[in-house]
C-alpha angles and dihedrals in degrees: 000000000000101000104080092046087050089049108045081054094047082052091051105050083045084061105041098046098077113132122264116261126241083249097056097036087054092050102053084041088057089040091050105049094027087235113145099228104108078052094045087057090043095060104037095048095038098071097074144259103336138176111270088206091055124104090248086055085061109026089055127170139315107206104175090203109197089280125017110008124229133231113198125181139128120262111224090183100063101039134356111210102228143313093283103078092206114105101205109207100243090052089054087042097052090044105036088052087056101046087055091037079054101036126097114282100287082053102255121150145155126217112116081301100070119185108183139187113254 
């Protein structure tokens, strides 16, 4: 008599306990401190593939937030992604989330994805 209403919630908290991803967890990190840098992201990556040896690629982009400000670019001096120099979207998108999942608690980090205070 139990055993289908246990079980249905058994199935339920099975579902809902997957772990956060990078994207969520940058984005409440950004929300929470006002820093700009989920929309920083949003914006860099968001125009499309790019060069990563371009001076987009490098210069980045300044997003002021409603609090501290982010500067996100890629850093060609300290990685180059590959041998292809062409950065597809869903690849910035991917790195540049984990760099701010991984970051400290405004989401700011440095690999070859930096995100700065501004």
């Amino acid at each position: 008599m139990y055993v289908l209403p246990t079980l249905l919630l058994g199935l339920a908290a099975l579902t809902a306990a997957k772990p956060a991803s990078n994207q969520a967890i940058c984005q409440r990190k950004s929300a929470n401190t006002q820093s700009g840098t989920y929309n920083a992201v949003q914006t860099f990556c968001g125009r499309g593939d790019f060069d990563y040896t371009s001076s987009y690629a490098s210069r980045g982009v300044i997003n002021k937030g409603n609090g501290v400000g982010a500067h996100v670019f890629l850093s060609t001096h300290s990685c180059q992604p590959g041998l292809s120099h062409t950065m597809p979207k869903d690849y910035c998108y991917l790195f540049f989330y984990a760099a701010c999942a991984k970051g400290d608690k405004k989401g700011f980090g440095l690999s070859c994805w930096a995100a700065y205070p501004i």
